[in-house]
Structures are given as C-alpha cells and as structure tokens.
Jmol script that loads the backbone (N, CA, C; Angstrom):
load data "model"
ATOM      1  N   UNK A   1       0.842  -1.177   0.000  1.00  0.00           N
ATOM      2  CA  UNK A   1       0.000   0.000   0.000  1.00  0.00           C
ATOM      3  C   UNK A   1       0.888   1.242   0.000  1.00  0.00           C
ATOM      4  N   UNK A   2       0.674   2.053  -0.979  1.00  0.00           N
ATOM      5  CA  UNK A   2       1.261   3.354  -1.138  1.00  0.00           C
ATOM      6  C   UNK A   2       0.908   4.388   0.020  1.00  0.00           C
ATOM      7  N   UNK A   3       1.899   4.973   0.442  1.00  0.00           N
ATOM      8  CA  UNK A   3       1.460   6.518   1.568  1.00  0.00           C
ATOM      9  C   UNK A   3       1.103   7.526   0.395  1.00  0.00           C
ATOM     10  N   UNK A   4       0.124   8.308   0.733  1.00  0.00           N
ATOM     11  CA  UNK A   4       0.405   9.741  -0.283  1.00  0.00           C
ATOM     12  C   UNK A   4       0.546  10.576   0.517  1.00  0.00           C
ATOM     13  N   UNK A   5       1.822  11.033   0.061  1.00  0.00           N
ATOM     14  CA  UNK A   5       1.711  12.328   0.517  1.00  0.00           C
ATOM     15  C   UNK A   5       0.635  13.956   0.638  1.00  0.00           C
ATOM     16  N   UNK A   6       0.143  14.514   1.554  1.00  0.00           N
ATOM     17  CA  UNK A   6      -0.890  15.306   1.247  1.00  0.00           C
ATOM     18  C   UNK A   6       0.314  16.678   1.387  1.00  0.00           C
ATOM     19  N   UNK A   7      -0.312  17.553   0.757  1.00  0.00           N
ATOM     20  CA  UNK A   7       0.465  19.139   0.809  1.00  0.00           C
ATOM     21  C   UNK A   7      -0.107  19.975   1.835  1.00  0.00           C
ATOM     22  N   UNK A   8       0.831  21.023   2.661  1.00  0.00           N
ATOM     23  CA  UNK A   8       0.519  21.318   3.653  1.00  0.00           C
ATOM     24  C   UNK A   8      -0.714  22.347   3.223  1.00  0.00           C
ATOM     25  N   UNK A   9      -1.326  22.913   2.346  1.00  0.00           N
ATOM     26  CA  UNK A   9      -2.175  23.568   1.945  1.00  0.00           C
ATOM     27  C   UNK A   9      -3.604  22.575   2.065  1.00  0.00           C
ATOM     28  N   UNK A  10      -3.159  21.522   1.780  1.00  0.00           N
ATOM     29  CA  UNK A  10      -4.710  20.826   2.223  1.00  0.00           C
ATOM     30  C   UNK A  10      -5.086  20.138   3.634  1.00  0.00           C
ATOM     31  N   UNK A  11      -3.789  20.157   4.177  1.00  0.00           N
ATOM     32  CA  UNK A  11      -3.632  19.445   5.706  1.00  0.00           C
ATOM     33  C   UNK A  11      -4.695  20.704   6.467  1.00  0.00           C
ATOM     34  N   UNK A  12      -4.950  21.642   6.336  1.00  0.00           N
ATOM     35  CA  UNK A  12      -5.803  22.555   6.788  1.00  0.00           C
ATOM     36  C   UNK A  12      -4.648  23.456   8.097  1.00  0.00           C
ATOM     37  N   UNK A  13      -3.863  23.811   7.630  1.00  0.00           N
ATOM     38  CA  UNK A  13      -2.498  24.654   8.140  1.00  0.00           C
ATOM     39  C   UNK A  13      -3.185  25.778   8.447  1.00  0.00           C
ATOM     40  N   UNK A  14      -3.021  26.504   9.573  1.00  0.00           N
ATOM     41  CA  UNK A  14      -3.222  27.261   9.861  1.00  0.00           C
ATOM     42  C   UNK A  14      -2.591  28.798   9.115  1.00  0.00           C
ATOM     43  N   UNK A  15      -1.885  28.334   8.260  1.00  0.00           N
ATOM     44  CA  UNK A  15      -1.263  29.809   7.434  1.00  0.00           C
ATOM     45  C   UNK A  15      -2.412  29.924   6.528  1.00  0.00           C
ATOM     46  N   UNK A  16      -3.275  29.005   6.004  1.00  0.00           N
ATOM     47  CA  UNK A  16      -4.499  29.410   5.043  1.00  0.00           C
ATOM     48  C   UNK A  16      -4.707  30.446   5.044  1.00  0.00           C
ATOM     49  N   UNK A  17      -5.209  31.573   4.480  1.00  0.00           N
ATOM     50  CA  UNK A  17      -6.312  32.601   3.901  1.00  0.00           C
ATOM     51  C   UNK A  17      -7.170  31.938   4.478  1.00  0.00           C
ATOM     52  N   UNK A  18      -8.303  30.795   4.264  1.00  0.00           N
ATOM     53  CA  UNK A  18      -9.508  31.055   4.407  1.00  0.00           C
ATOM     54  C   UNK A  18     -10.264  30.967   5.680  1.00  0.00           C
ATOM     55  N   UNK A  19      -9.689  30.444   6.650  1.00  0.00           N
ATOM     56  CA  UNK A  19      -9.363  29.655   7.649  1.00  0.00           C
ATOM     57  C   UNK A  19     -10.692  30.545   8.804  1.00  0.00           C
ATOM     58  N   UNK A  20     -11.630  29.732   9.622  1.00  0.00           N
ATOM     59  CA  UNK A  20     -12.273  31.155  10.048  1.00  0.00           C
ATOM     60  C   UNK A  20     -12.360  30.493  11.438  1.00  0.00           C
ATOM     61  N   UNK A  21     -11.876  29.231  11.594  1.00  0.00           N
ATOM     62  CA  UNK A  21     -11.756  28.576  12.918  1.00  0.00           C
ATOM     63  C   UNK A  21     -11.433  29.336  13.714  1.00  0.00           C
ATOM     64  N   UNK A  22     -12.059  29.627  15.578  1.00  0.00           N
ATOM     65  CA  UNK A  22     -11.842  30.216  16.389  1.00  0.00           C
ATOM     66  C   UNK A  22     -10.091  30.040  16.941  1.00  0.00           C
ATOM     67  N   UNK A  23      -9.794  28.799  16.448  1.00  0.00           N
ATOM     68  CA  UNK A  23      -8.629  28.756  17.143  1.00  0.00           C
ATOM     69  C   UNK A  23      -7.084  28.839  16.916  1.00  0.00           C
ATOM     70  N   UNK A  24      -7.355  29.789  15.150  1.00  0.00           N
ATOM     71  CA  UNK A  24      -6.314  30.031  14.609  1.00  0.00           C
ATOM     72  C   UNK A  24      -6.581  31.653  14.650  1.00  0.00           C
ATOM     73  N   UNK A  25      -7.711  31.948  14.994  1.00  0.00           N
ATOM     74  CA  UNK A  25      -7.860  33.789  14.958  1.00  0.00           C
ATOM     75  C   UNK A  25      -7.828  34.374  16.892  1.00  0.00           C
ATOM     76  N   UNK A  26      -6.436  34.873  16.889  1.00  0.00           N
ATOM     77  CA  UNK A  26      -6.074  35.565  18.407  1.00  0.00           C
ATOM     78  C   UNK A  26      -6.964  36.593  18.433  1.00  0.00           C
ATOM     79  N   UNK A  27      -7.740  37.399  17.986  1.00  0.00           N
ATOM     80  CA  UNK A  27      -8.830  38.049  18.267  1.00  0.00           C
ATOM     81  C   UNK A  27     -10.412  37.348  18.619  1.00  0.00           C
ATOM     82  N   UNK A  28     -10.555  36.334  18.717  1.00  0.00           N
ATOM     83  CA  UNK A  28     -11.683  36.169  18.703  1.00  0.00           C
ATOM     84  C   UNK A  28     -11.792  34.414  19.785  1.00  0.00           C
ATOM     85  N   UNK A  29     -12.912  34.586  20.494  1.00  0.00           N
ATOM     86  CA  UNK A  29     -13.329  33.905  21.419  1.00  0.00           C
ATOM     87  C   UNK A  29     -14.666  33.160  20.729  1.00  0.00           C
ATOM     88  N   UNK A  30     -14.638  31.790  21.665  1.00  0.00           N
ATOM     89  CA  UNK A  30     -16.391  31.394  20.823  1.00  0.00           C
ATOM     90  C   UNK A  30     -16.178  30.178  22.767  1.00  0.00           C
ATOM     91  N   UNK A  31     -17.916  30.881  22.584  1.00  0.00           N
ATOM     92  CA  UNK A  31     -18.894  30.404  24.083  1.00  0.00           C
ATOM     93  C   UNK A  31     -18.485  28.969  24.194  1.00  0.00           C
ATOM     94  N   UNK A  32     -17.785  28.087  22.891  1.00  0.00           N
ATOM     95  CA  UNK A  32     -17.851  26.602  23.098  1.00  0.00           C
ATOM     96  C   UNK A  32     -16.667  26.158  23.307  1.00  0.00           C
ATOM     97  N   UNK A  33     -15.926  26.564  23.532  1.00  0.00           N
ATOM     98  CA  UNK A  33     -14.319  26.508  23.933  1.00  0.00           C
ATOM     99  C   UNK A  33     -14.279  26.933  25.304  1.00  0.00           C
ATOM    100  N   UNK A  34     -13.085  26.243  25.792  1.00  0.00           N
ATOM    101  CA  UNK A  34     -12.753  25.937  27.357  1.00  0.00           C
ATOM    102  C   UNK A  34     -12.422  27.958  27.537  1.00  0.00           C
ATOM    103  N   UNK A  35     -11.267  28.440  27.107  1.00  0.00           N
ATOM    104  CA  UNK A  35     -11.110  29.619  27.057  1.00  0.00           C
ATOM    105  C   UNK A  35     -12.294  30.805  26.812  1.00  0.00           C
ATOM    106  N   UNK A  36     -13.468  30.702  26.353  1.00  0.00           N
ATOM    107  CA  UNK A  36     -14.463  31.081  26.180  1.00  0.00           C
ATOM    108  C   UNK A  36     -15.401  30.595  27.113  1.00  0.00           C
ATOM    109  N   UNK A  37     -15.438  29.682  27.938  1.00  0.00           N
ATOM    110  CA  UNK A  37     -16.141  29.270  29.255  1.00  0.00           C
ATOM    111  C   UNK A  37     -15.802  29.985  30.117  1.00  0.00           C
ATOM    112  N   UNK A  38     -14.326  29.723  30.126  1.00  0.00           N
ATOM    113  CA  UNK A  38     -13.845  30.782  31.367  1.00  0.00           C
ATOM    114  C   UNK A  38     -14.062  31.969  31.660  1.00  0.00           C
ATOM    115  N   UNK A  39     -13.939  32.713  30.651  1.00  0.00           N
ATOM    116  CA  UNK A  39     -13.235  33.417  30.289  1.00  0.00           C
ATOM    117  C   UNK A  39     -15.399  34.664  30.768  1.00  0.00           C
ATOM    118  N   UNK A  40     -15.792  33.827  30.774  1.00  0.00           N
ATOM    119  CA  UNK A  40     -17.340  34.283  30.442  1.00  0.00           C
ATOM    120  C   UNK A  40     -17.405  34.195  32.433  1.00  0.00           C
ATOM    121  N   UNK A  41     -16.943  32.499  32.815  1.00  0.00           N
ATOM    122  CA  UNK A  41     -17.317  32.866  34.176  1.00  0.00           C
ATOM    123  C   UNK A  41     -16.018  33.444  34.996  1.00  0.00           C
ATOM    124  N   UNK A  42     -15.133  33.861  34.608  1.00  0.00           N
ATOM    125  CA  UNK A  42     -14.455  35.050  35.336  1.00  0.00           C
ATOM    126  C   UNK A  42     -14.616  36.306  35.512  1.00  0.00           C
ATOM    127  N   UNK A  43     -16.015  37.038  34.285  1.00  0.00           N
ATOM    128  CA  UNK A  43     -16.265  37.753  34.355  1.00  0.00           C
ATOM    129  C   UNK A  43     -17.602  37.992  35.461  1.00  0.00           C
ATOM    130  N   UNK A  44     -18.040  36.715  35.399  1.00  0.00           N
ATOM    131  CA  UNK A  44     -19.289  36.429  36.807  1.00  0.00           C
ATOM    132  C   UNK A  44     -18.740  36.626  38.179  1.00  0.00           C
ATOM    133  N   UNK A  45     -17.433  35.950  38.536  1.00  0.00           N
ATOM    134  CA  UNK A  45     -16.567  35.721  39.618  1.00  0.00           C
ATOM    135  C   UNK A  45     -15.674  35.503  39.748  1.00  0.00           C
ATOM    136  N   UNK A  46     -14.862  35.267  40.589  1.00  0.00           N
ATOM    137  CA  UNK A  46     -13.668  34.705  40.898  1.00  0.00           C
ATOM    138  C   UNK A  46     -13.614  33.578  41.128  1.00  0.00           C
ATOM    139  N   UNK A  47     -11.879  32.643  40.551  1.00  0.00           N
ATOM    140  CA  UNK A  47     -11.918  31.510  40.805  1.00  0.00           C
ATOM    141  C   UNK A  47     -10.253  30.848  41.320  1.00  0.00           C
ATOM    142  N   UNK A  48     -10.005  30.500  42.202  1.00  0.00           N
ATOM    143  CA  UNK A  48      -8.642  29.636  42.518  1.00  0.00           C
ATOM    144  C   UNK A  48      -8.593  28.214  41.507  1.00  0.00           C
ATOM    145  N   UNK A  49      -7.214  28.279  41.554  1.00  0.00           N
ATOM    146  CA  UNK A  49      -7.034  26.637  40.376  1.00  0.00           C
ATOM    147  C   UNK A  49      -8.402  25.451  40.853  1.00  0.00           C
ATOM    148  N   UNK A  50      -8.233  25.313  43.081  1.00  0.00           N
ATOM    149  CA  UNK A  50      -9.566  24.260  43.100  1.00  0.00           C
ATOM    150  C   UNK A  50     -10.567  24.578  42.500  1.00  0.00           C
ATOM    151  N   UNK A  51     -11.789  25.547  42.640  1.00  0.00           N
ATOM    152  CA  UNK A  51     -12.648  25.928  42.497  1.00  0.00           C
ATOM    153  C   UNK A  51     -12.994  26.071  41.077  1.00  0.00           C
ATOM    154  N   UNK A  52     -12.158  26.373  40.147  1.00  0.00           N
ATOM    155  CA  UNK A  52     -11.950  26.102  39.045  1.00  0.00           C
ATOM    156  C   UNK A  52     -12.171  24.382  38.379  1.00  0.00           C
ATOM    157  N   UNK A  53     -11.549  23.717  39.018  1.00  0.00           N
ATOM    158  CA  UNK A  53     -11.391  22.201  38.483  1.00  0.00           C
ATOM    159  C   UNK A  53     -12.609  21.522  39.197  1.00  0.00           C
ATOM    160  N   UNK A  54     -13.337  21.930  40.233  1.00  0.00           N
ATOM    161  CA  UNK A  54     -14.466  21.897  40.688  1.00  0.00           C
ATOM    162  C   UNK A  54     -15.482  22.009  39.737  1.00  0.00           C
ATOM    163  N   UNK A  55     -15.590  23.261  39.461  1.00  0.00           N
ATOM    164  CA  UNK A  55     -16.938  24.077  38.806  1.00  0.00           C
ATOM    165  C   UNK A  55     -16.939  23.765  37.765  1.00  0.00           C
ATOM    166  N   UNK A  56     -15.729  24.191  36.727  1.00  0.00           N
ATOM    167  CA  UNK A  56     -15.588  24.743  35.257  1.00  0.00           C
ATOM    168  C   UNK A  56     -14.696  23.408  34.810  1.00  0.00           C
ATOM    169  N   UNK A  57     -14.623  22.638  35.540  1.00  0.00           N
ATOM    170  CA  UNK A  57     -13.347  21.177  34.959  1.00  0.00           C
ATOM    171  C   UNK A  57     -12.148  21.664  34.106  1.00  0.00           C
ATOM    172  N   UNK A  58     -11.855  23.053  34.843  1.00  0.00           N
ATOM    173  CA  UNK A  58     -10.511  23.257  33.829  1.00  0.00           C
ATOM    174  C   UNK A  58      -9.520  22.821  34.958  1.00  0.00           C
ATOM    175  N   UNK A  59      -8.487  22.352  34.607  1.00  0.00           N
ATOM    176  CA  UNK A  59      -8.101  21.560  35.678  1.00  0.00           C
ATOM    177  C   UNK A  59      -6.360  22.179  35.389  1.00  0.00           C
ATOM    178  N   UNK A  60      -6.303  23.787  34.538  1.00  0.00           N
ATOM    179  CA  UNK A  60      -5.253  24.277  34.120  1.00  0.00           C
ATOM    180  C   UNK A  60      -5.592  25.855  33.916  1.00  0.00           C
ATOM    181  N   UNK A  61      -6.367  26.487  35.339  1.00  0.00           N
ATOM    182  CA  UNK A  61      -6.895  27.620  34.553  1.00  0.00           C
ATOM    183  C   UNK A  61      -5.110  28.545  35.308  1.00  0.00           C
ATOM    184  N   UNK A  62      -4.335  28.174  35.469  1.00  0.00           N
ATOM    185  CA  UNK A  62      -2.959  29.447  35.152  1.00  0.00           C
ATOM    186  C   UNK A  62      -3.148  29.224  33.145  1.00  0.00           C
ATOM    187  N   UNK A  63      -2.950  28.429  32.938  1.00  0.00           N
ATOM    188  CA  UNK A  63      -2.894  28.279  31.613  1.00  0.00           C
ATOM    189  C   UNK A  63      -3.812  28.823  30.657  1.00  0.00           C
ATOM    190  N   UNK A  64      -4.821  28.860  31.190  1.00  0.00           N
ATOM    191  CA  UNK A  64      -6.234  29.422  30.497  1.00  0.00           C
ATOM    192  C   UNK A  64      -6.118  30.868  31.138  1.00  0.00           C
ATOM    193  N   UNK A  65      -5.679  31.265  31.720  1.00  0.00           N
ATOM    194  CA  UNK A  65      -5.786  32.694  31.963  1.00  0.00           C
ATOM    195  C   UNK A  65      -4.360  33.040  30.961  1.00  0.00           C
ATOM    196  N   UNK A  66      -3.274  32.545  31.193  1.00  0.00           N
ATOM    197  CA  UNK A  66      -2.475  33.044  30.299  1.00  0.00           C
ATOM    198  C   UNK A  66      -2.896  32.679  28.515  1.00  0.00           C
ATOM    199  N   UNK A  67      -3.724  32.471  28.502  1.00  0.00           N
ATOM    200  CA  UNK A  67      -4.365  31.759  26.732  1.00  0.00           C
ATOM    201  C   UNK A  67      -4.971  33.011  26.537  1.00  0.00           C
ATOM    202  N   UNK A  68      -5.420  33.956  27.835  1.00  0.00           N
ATOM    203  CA  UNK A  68      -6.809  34.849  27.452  1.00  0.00           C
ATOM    204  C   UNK A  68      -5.603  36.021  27.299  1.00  0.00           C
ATOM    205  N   UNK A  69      -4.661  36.112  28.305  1.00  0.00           N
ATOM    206  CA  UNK A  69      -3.945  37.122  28.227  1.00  0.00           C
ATOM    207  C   UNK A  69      -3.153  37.812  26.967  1.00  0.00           C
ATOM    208  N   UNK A  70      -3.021  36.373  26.368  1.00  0.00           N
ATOM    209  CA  UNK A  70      -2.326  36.519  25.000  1.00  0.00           C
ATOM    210  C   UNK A  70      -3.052  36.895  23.908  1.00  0.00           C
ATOM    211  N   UNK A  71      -4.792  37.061  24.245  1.00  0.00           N
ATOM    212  CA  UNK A  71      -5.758  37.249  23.214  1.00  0.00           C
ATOM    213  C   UNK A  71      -5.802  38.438  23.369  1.00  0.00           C
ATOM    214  N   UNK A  72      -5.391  39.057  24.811  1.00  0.00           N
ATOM    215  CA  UNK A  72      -5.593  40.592  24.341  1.00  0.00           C
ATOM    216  C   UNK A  72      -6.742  40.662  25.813  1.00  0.00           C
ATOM    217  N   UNK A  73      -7.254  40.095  26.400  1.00  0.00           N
ATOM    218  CA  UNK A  73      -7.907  39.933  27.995  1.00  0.00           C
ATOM    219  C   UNK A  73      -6.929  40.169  29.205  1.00  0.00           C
ATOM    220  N   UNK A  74      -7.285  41.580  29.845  1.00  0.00           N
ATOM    221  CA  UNK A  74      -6.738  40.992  30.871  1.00  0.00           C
ATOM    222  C   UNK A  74      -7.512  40.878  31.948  1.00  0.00           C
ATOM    223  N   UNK A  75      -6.584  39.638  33.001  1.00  0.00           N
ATOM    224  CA  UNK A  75      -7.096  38.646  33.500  1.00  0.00           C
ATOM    225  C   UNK A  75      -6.090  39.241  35.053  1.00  0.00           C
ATOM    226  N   UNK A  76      -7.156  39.564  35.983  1.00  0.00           N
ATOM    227  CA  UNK A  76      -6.103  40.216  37.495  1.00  0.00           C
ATOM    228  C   UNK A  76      -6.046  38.932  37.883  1.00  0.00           C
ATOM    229  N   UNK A  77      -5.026  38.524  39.083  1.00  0.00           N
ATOM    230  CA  UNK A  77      -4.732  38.003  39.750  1.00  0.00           C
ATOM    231  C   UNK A  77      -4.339  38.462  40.946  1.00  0.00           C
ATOM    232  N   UNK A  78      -4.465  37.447  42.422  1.00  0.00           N
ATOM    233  CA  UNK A  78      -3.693  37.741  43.649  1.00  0.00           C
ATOM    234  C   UNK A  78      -3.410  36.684  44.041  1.00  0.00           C
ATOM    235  N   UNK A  79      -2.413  36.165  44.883  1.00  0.00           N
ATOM    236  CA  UNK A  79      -1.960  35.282  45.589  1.00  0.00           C
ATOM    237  C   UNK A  79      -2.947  35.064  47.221  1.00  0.00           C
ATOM    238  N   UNK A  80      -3.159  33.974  47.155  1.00  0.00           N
ATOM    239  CA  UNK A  80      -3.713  33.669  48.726  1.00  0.00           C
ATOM    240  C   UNK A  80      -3.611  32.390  49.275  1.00  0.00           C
ATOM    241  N   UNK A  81      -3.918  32.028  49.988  1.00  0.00           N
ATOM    242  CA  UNK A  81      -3.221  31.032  51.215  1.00  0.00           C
ATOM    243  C   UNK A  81      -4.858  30.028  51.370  1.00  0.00           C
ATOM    244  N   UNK A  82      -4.526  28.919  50.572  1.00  0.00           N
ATOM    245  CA  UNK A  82      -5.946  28.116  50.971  1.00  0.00           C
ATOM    246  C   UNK A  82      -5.548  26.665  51.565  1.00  0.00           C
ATOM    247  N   UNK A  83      -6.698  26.064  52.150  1.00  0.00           N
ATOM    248  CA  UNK A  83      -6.311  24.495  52.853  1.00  0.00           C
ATOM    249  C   UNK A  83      -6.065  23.475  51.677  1.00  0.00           C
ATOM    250  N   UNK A  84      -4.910  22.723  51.533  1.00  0.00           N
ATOM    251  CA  UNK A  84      -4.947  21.935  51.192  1.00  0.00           C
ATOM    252  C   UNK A  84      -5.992  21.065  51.310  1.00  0.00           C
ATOM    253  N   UNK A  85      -5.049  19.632  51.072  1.00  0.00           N
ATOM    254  CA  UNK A  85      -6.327  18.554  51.292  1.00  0.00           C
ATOM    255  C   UNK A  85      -6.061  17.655  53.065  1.00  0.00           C
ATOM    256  N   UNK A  86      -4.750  18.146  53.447  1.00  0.00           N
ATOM    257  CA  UNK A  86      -4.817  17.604  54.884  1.00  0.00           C
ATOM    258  C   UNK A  86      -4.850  18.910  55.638  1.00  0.00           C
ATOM    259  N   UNK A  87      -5.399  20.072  55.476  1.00  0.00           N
ATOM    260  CA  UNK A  87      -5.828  21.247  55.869  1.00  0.00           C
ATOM    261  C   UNK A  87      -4.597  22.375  55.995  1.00  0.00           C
ATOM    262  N   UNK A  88      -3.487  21.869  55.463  1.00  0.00           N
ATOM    263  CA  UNK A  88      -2.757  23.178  55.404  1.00  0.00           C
ATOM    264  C   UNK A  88      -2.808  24.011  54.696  1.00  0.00           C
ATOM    265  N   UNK A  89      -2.015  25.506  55.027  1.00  0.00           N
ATOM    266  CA  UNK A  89      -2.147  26.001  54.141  1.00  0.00           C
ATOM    267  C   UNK A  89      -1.215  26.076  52.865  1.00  0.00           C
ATOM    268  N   UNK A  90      -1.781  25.894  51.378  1.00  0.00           N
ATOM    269  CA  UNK A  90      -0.608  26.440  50.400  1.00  0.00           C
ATOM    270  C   UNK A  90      -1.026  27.797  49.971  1.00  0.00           C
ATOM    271  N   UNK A  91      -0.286  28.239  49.091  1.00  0.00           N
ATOM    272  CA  UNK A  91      -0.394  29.508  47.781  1.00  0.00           C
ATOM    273  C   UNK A  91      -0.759  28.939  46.515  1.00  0.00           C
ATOM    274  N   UNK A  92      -2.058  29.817  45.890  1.00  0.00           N
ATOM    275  CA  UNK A  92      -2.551  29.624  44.895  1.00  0.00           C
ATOM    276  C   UNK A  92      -2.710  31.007  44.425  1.00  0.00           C
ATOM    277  N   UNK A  93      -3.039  31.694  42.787  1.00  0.00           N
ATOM    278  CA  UNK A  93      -3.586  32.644  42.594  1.00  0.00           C
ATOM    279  C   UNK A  93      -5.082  32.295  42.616  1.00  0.00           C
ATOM    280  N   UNK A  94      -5.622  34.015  42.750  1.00  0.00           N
ATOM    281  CA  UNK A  94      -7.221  33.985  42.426  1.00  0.00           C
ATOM    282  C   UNK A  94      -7.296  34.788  41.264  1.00  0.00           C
ATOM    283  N   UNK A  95      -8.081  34.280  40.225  1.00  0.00           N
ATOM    284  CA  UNK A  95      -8.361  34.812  38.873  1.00  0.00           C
ATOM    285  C   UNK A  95      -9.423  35.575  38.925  1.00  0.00           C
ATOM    286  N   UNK A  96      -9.858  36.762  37.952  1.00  0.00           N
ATOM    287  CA  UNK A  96     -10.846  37.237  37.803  1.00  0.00           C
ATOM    288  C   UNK A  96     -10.735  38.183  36.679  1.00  0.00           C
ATOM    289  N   UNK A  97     -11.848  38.599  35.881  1.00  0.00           N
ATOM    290  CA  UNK A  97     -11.725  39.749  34.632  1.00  0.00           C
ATOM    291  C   UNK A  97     -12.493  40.493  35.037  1.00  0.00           C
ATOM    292  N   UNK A  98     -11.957  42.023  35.078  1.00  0.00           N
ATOM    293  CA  UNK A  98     -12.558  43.281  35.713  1.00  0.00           C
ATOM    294  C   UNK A  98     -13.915  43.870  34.828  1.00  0.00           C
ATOM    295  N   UNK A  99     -14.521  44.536  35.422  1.00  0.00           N
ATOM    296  CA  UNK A  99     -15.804  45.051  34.498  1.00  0.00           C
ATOM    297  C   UNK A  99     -15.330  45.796  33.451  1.00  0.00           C
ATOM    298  N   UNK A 100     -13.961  46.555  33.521  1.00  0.00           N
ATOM    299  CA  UNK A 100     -13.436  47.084  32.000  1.00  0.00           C
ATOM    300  C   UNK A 100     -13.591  46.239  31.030  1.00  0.00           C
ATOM    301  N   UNK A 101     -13.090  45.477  31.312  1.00  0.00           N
ATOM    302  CA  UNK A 101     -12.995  44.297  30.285  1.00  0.00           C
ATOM    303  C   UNK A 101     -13.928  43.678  30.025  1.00  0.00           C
ATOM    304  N   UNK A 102     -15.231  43.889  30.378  1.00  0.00           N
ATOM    305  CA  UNK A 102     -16.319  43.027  30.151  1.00  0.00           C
ATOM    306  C   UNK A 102     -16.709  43.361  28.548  1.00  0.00           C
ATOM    307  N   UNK A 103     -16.700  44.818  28.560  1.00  0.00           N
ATOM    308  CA  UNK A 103     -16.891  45.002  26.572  1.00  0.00           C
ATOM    309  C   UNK A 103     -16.127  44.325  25.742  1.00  0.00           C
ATOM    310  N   UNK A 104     -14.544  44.087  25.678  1.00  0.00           N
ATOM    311  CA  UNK A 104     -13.957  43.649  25.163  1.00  0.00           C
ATOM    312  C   UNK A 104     -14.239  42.149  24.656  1.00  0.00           C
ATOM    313  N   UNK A 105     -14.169  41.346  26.370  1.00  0.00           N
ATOM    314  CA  UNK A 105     -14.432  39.936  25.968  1.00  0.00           C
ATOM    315  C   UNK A 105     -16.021  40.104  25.508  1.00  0.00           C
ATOM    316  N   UNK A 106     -16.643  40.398  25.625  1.00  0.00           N
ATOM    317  CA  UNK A 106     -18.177  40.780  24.727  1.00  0.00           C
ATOM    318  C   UNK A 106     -18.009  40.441  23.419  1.00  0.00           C
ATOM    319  N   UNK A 107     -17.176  41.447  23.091  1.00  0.00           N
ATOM    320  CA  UNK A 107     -16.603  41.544  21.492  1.00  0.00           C
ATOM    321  C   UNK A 107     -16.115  39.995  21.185  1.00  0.00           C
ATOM    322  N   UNK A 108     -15.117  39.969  21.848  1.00  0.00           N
ATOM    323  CA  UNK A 108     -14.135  38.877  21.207  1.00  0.00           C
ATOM    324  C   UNK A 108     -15.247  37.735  21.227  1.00  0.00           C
ATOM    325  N   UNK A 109     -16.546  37.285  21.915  1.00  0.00           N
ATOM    326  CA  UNK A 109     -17.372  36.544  21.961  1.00  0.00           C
ATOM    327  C   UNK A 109     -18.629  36.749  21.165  1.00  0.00           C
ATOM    328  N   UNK A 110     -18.808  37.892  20.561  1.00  0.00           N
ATOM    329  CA  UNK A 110     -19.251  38.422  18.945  1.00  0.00           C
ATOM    330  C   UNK A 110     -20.879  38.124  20.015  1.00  0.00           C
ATOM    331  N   UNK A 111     -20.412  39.362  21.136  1.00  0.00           N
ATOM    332  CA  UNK A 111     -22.261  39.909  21.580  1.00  0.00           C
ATOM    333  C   UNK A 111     -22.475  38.668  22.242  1.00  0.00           C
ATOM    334  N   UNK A 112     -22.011  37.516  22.773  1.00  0.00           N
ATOM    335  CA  UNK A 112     -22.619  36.583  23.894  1.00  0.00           C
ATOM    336  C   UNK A 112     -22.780  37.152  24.880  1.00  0.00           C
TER     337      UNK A 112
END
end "model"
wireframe off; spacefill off
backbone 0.3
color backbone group
C-alpha cells in the first residue's frame, strides 16, 4: 500500500487565507471553547485553580488565563493562602476579569 503524501495547503495549516476557525484567529473567542467558558465565568466571579477544576473542569486555569492574556484579555490576579487537602495552608492565585474588560471579551465573543 502506497502513503500519499498530502500538501501542507490541504492538511488545513493554519497559514491558510480562508481559515475562520476560532482557534487560529487571536482576536476572537467562541462560548464553546474551554477559554471562552472561562473566560465568560471570570467575568461572573472569581476563581482559585480548586474551584476552578471543581466548577468549570478546567483543571489548568494558570494556563487558560495566560491563553486569554495573550488574546488581548486581561485577567487580574492575587496570591492567597488556601487548605490543602490535609488542611494546610498552600499559595494559589485567584483569577478574575474586571468590568473594563467586560466590553472587550463581549466583542471577542461576537455579543454573547
């Protein structure tokens, strides 16, 4: 059985022209993506990494806040002191997107 080779123009490469997928355009957010979940309830509240992997099953929101940051969101943070799981305390950040920013991610979520 022969391999064929396919050309990177049909592999669906993200250098395309036509390309309108949310996840090759850094301007733009869509409600069905993990970053677009968040990104919607950070603007509701605040969340620590637990509470996060709790609620929203992102189980990587430093990562998802730095995904939003790079879109052009910003995303505050503070450091605070919560119980582990044998009740000590560690350091975690707390995430949240300020009401400035609520137009923006609006936009980037095209009026959700």
């Amino acid at each position: 059985m022969a391999i064929k080779k396919i050309a990177p123009a049909q592999r669906g490469s993200c250098d395309q022209g036509g390309i309108e997928d949310s996840r090759f355009n850094l301007n733009k957010l869509s409600h069905k993506t993990k970053e677009g979940k968040v990104a919607i309830a950070l603007m509701r509240r605040s969340y620590n990494r637990f509470e996060a992997a709790r609620e929203l099953h992102d189980w990587c929101l430093h990562s998802t806040a730095a995904t939003l940051q790079r879109k052009g969101i910003t995303v505050n943070r503070i450091t605070e002191k919560v119980p582990n799981y044998e009740g000590k305390p560690i350091r975690c950040c707390r995430y949240w997107i300020d009401t400035a920013e609520h137009p923006k991610v609006n936009r980037m979520l095209g009026g959700v």
